[in-house]
N, C-alpha and C positions, 0 to 999 in steps of 0.2 A: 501688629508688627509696627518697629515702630519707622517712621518716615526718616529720612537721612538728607540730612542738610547741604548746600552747597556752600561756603563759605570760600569771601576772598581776601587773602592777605597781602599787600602793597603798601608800595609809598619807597620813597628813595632814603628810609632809613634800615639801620641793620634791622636783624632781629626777626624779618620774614619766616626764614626757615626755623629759625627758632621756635618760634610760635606754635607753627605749624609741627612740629616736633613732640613739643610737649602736648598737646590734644591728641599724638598718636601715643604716649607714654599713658594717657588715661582711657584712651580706648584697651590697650596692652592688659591695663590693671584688670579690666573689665573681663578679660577673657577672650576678646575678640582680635582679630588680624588684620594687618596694617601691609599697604603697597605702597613705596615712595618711589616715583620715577623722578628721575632729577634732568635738566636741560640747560644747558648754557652754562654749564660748570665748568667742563672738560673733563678728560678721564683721570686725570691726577689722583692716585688715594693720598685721601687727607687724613689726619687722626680723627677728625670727625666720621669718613666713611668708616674706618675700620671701627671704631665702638660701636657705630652703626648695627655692621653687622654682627656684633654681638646679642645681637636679639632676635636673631634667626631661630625657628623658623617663622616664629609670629608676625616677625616683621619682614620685609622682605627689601631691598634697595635695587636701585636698577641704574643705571649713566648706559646710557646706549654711545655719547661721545665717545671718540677715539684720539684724537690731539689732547694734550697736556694742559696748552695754554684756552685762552677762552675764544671762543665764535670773534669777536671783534678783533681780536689783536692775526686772524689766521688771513694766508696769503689767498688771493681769489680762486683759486684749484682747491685750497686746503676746506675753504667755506662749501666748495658744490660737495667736497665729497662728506662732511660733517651734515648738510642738509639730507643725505641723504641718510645718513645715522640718525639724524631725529627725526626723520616721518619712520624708523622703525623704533623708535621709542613714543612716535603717536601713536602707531596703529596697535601697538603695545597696550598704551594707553586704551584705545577705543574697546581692545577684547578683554579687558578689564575690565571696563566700565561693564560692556554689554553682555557680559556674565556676571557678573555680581559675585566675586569673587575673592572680594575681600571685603571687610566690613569699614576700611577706613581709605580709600586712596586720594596721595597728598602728591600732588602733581606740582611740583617745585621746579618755579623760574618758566611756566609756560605759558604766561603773560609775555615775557618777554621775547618770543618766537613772533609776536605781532610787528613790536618793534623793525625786529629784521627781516620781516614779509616771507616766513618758513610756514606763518599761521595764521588762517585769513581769522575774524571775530563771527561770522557767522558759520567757519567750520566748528568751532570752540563751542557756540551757541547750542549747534547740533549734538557735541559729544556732552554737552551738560543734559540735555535731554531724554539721550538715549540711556540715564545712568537707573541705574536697578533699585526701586523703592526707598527700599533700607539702607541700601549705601553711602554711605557720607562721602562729600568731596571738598579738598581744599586744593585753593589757586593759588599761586604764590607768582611776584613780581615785582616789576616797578611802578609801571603803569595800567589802571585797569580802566580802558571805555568803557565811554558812558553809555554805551548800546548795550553793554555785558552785563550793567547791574540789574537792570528789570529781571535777568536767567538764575540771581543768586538771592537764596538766604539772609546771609549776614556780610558783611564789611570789616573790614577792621585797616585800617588807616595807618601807616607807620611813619612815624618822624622821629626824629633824634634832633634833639639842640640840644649843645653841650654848653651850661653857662659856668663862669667863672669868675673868680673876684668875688666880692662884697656883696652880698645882694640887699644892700644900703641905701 
């Protein structure tokens, strides 16, 4: 059987979720089924969710948010009750992991729950852990601690610079 990777995708350029998108488009090819829970989005459908979910039932999407706009821009009442929407899109997460239940889950923007102290790095440590052999997992974010990469696979580092003019 084969062993399933943890991989994390970061860096304050676009293109995270993207990434992590298209490795669930070749797990797809493969035959195999894909879980995207998503965090810090808010619950807005975008035309992105909706093509999304056009690859049901293989694929599956989840926003446990409930506000429109994002965790940062929400008033201090709107934050407790959104924190309380994402530990049931963790524990979401954890009974995923802890069943083996999909053959791909891409845990999108749950780096950034560190950021706003929704997610300590050694609860995250734990649920990379507990994750099921063959299971693949990808991270996605802004920021990844340096305590969190000894728990993962592979890396992958995102920047964007946009140059312009002459390259003279």
């Amino acid at each position: 059987m084969d062993k399933g990777r943890v991989q994390v995708i970061y860096g304050s350029g676009r293109g995270k979720t993207g990434a992590a998108l298209g490795r669930a488009i070749q797990v797809l090819n493969q035959g195999k089924t894909v879980i995207v829970i998503q965090f810090m989005k808010g619950s807005t459908a975008r035309t992105e969710s909706e093509i999304l979910k056009r690859l049901e039932p293989e694929m599956k999407v989840f926003r446990f948010e409930k506000q429109a706009m994002g965790f940062k821009d929400l008033s201090p009442d709107e934050k407790q009750e959104e924190m309380m929407n994402i530990q049931n899109g963790l524990n979401f997460a954890r009974k995923v992991i802890g069943t083996g239940e999909c053959d791909l889950l891409i845990l999108d923007e749950i780096l950034d729950l560190m950021e706003y102290g929704i997610l300590e790095e050694e609860k995250l440590k734990a649920m990379i852990s507990e994750k099921e052999e063959a299971m693949e997992l990808i991270l996605t974010g802004r920021v990844c601690p340096e305590g969190l990469k000894a728990s993962v696979d592979c890396i992958s580092h995102m920047e964007n610079e946009c140059i312009t003019g002459d390259a003279g």
